[in-house]
Structure formats: structure tokens, C-alpha cells
N, C-alpha and C positions, 0 to 999 in steps of 0.2 A: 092137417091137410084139408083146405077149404073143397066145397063141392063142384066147384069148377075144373080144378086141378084132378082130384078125385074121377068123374067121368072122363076127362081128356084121356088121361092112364088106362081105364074101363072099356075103350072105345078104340084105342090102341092094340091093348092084346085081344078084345074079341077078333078086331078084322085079323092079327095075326093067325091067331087060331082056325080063322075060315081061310086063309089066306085070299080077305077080299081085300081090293086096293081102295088106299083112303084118299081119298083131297083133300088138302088142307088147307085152308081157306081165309084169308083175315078180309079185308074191305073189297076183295075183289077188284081193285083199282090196277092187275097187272094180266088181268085174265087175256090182254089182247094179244099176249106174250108169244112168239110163234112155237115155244116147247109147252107153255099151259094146257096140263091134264084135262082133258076132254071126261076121260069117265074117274067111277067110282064115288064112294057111298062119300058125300062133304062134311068135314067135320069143321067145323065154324067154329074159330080160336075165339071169336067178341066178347063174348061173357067172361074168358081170363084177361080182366082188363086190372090196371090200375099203378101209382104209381106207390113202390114199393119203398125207398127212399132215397132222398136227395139233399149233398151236398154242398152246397154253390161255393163253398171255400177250399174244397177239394176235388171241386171241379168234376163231378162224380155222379152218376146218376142211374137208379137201377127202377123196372120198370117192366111189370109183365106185357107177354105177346100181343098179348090183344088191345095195348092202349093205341087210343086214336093219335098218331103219327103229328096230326093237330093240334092235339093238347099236350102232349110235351114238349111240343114246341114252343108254343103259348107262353108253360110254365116256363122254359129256360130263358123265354126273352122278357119274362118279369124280374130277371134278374141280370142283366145284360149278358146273357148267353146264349149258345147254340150249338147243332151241332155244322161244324165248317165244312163236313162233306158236302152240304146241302142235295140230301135225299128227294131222288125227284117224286115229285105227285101223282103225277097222271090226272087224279080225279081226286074228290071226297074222299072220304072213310080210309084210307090207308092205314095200316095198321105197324106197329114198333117192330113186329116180328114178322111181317112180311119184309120189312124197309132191309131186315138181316139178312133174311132168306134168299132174298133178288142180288142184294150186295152191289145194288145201283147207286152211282154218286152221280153229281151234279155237274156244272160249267168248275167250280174250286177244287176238280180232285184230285187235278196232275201239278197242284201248287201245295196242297194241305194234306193229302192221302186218302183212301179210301174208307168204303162203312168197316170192313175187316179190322186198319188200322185203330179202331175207337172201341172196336171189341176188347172188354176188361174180362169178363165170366159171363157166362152163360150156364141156362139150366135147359133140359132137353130130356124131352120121351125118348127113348130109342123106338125100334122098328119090334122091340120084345114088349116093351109095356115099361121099361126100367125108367127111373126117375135117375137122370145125371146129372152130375154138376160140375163143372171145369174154369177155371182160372177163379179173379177173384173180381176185387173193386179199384186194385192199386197196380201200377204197372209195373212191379216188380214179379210178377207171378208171371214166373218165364220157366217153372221147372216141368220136364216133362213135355210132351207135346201139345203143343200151343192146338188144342181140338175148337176151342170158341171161337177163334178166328176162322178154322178151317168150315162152320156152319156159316158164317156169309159167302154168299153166291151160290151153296146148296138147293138152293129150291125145295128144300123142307126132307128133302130126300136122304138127308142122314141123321133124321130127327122131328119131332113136334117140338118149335121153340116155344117154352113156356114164360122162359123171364131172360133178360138179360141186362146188363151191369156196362155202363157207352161211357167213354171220357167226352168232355164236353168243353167247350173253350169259350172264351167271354166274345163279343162281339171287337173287330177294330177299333180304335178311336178315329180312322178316318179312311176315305173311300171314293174314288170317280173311278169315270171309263173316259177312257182318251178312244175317238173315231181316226180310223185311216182310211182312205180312198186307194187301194191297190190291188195289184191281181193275187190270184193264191201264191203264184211261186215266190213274189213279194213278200206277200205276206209270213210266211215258213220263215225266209230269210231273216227279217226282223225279227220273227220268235225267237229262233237260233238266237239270235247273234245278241240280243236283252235274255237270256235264259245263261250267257257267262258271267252275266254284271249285278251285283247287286242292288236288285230292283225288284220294291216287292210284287212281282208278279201274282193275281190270284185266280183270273181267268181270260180266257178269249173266246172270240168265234168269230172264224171268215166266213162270211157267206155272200152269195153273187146274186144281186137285187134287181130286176127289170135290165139285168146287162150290166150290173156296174158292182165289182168286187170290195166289199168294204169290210176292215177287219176291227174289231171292238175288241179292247182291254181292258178290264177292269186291275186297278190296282186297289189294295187294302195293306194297313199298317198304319204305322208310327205317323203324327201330322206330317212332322220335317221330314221324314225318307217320301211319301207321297209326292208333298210339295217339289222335292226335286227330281224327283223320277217323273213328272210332268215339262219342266223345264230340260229334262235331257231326251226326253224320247220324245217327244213333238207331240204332233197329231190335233185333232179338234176335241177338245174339251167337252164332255160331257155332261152338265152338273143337275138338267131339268129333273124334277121327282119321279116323271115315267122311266127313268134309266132303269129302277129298281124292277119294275114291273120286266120290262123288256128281259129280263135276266134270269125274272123267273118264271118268264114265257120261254125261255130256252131252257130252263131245265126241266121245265114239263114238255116241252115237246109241241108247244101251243104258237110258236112261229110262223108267219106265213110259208115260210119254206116246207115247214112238216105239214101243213095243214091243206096245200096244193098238190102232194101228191097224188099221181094220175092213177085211175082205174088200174087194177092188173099189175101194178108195181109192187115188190115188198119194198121196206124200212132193212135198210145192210148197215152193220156196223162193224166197219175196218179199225181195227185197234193195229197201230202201227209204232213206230221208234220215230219220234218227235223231231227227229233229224231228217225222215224220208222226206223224198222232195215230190212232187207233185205225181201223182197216178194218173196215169194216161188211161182213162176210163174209157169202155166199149162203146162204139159209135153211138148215137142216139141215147148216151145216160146224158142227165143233168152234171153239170157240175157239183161238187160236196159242198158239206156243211161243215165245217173242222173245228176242232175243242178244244181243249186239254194240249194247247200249244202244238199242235199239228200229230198229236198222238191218236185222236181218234176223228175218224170220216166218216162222216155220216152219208148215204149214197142211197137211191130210190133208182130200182133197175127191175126189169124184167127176170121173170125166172128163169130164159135161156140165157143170161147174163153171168149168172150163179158161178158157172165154174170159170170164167174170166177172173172175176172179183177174186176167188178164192186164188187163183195164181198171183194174182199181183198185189194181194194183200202177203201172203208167203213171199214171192219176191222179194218184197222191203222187212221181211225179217218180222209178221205179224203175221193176224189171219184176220179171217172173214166169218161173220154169223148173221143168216139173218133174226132181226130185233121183231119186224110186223112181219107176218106172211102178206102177201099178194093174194090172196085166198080166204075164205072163210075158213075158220077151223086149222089152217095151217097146212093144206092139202101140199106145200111145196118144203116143209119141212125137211125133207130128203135131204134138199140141198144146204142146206144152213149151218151148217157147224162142222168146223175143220177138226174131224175125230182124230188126233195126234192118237199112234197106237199102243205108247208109253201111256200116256195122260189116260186115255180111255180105260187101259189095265189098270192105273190106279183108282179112279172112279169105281171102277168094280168091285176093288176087293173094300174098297171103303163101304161101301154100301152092303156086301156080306157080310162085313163086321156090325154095323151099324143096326143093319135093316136084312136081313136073310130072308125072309119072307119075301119079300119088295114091294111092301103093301104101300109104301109111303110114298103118294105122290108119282108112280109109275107114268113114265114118258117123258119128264124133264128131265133136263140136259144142267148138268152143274157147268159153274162158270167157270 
């Protein structure tokens, strides 16, 4: 056991022992989060960095917490690979085991699956100081409870991830975005109705520009299914080199749309059934920002707004959380997260089993 790993374990059971709460911490690029721990003593994953080993023929790639989210990125696309969630950034320094711990995917997740789905094995502190280890490197290690999946979207709160084990997939051989000019409920429809066809669908996003609703497709796949999936669904062709950028100005969050929100607004994110048809939002909100084929709405609202969103994201068979607070620190947290009273009793006993103390990460909200 190398010296890094050594003190992480160290530094685990001391706080358990004092029962002080730890934050755990990789590049910091998610702290604007509106559940991010405000206190407790930071233990800084960077120094368990590195890449542990990788397979490009099996598609396979293992990689302690602390690698910069950057550099194995780097590596996979010297070999024409990646990973297809496309984990969003935010900023610099992003870390491999924060990217788990957030369980945030990109504009491709409701085509290709989430960071959970690419989870092979994981290694984890518990909440005692215990060194674990769960699933493997091959996607046959299904016996038992699948627990390495269940550490993304955790927020470090049922564990210090130490190393984990990602399937990885080669890049497309080909790729555009077809532009539409339409309004949202338009927009949805068309999703629908190309979402029963085979059509490689890999991302979208409607958003409403100086008054004018336009929705962007990205397709990816095979030359010939592309090529015809352009000739059948229409739309203006997109082929200039900023398309790339623009795409992953959307999955960072770096859009003019995110980037004009008003004073005293949070960031809401409606995760909904890609069928729902348009939300009839509280007077005075913007119109959304829609993803993931009309599954997730992005919305900038007031925090008297909070329990609207929360009803009509419920309505359509989803809920509501907020993503940024409106506040510094998150002073309107309150309102943010649809506490289902089932979900919330499992939360709990996971984290007694896990983390008994509750030293890890206290105050985030698992996904």
C-alpha cells in the first residue's frame, strides 16, 4: 500500500473516531453545487492520482480518484477512444472520482447511458477506515449487489473513492448536428416521433435565442446510417469545426443561456419522461433549455418559484432540484430536492451501513 492510499485510510478513521466531518475534495470544479459541504476538515484526493492500467483492446480502463479527468481523456483519445457519457467540466482540474461521485453526464446521456452505466469495479474507504473493493474490469460481474454503481451520484457520502475500473468505447466513425427552427412543443414532437425510428440519435438541445426557438441534433454512428438519417429528418446541416465547441459549451454549462442568468435566480434541473410535453412555467420564468431528448429542463427561476417547479415537474411523472442556488452558499437549499420518503429511508440506512459516524461529506444530497 503506497503512501497516499495509506494516509487517505489514516485520515478516515481518525475523523471517524473524533466523529469530525471530512470533505472530500478532488479539483473542486463542482463546489458551486447547491448541496456542496460548506464545512469540515478537506481531505484532498490529488495526490491518489494515476493511471492504474489500460486496455484499448478491451476496451477497459482503471484509474485512481485523483487523476486529472483531463488526462485520461487525453490518453483514451490517443487511441481513438472515450468516455461516451461525456462528463461535464465545469472548470480545470476535475478529478476521475469526483466525475463518479457527481454521476453527472453530458448533452449523449439519454442516447448512450450514464457515468453509473460505465462503472465496472470500484475501490472505496468506507465511513470505518475499511479498504473495499466491488465488481471487477469485465461486465460480467453482476453477482451480488452491483454497490460500484450504486457510489456514482453519491457525493462521496458512502465512501472516499479511491480507484475505479470505466468501460470505455472508441470514438464514431462519423458525426454532424442537423439545426431546426421551431418552438419547443415542436420541438418534443420531432424528438418523440425520430426516438421510434432508427436513427442514430446521440444528442439534442432546444433552446429559445433572442425569441427564436431552435433545436440542434447531433447524430453519431456508422457513415451510411448518418448519411441517411440527414436525408430523412431534414433540418440545416451543420458541418462548420465550432459545432464541436458549441457542444461542449453545452455540456459545460458555458452557453449564452447559462451564462445570462439574472441576479437572484437559481439553476432548476427538471428531469422528466422524454414524452412530457411542454411545462407551463410560472409567469415571469424564461423559457427552458431541454437535453437528453426532452428528458431533462433546464429552468432559471426565482426561489418563490421552487414549489411550482416542484409540482409540475411531479406532474409529468419527474421532479425537480435545484443544480446552482440563487444565493451564496446555498442559503435556499431548503427548497431543492424532491425528498421522496421511500428514497430518503434508503439513503439513510445506506449511509448507516456505509458511513455510521456521518463523517463523510455531511450535507450532500445523493442523486
Amino acid at each position: 500500500m503506497d503512501v497516499a492510499l495509506r494516509q487517505t485510510i489514516d485520515r478516515v478513521r481518525d475523523a471517524a473516531a473524533r466523529h469530525a466531518p471530512l470533505r472530500i475534495r478532488g479539483g473542486g470544479t463542482k463546489d458551486f453545487h447547491r448541496s456542496a459541504p460548506r464545512a469540515g476538515e478537506p481531505l484532498d484526493m490529488r495526490p491518489l492520482a494515476g493511471i492504474v492500467s489500460y486496455e484499448p483492446s478491451e476496451l477497459v480502463v482503471t484509474v485512481r480518484a485523483g487523476t486529472p479527468l483531463a488526462e485520461l481523456e487525453e490518453l483514451l483519445a490517443a487511441q481513438g477512444q472515450c468516455l461516451p457519457f461525456e462528463p461535464p467540466r465545469f472548470a480545470a482540474g476535475g478529478t476521475v472520482g469526483g466525475m463518479v461521485a457527481a454521476g453527472l453526464s453530458g448533452p449523449a446521456r439519454a442516447s448512450v447511458g450514464a457515468v453509473r452505466d460505465y462503472v465496472l469495479g470500484i475501490e472505496i474507504v468506507n465511513g470505518q477506515g475499511e479498504l473495499l473493493r466491488f465488481g471487477g474490469q469485465v461486465m460480467k460481474n453482476v453477482a451480488g449487489y452491483d454497490v460500484s454503481r450504486l457510489m456514482a451520484g453519491a457525493w462521496g457520502q458512502l465512501g472516499v473513492i479511491t480507484e475505479v475500473s470505466l468501460k470505455v468505447l472508441p470514438f464514431a466513425p462519423a458525426e454532424t448536428t442537423l439545426r431546426f427552427v421551431c418552438s419547443q412543443a415542436d420541438a418534443l414532437a420531432r424528438l418523440n416521433a425520430w426516438g421510434g425510428q432508427p436513427l442514430p440519435l446521440n444528442a439534442s438541445c432546444w433552446v429559445e435565442d433572442a425569441g427564436v426557438g431552435t433545436l440542434y441534433v447531433r447524430l453519431r454512428g456508422a457513415n451510411a446510417a448518418v448519411e441517411a438519417a440527414c436525408r430523412t429528418m431534414g433540418g440545416e446541416r451543420q458541418d462548420t469545426p465550432g459545432v464541436a465547441d458549441d457542444w461542449q459549451a453545452c455540456r459545460d454549462q458555458r452557453l449564452p443561456w447559462f451564462a445570462e442568468r439574472a441576479r437572484g435566480h437559481a439553476l432548476w434541473r427538471l428531469s422528466v419522461p422524454q414524452t412530457a410535453p411542454v411545462l407551463h412555467l410560472p409567469t415571469g420564468v424564461a423559457p427552458p433549455l431541454v437535453e437528453w431528448h426532452g428528458g431533462l429542463r433546464w429552468v432559471q427561476a426565482a426561489p418563490e418559484h421552487g414549489d411550482a417547479l416542484h409540482a409540475l415537474a411531479a406532474q409529468a411523472g419527474g421532479n425537480a432540484s435545484v443544480f446552482i442556488a440563487a444565493g451564496a452558499f446555498g442559503e435556499d437549499a431548503e427548497v431543492g430536492f424532491d425528498a421522496d420518503p421511500a428514497l430518503a429511508a434508503i439513503h439513510q440506512r445506506l449511509r448507516q451501513a456505509f458511513d455510521p459516524a456521518g463523517s463523510l461529506n455531511p450535507g450532500r444530497v445523493m442523486a
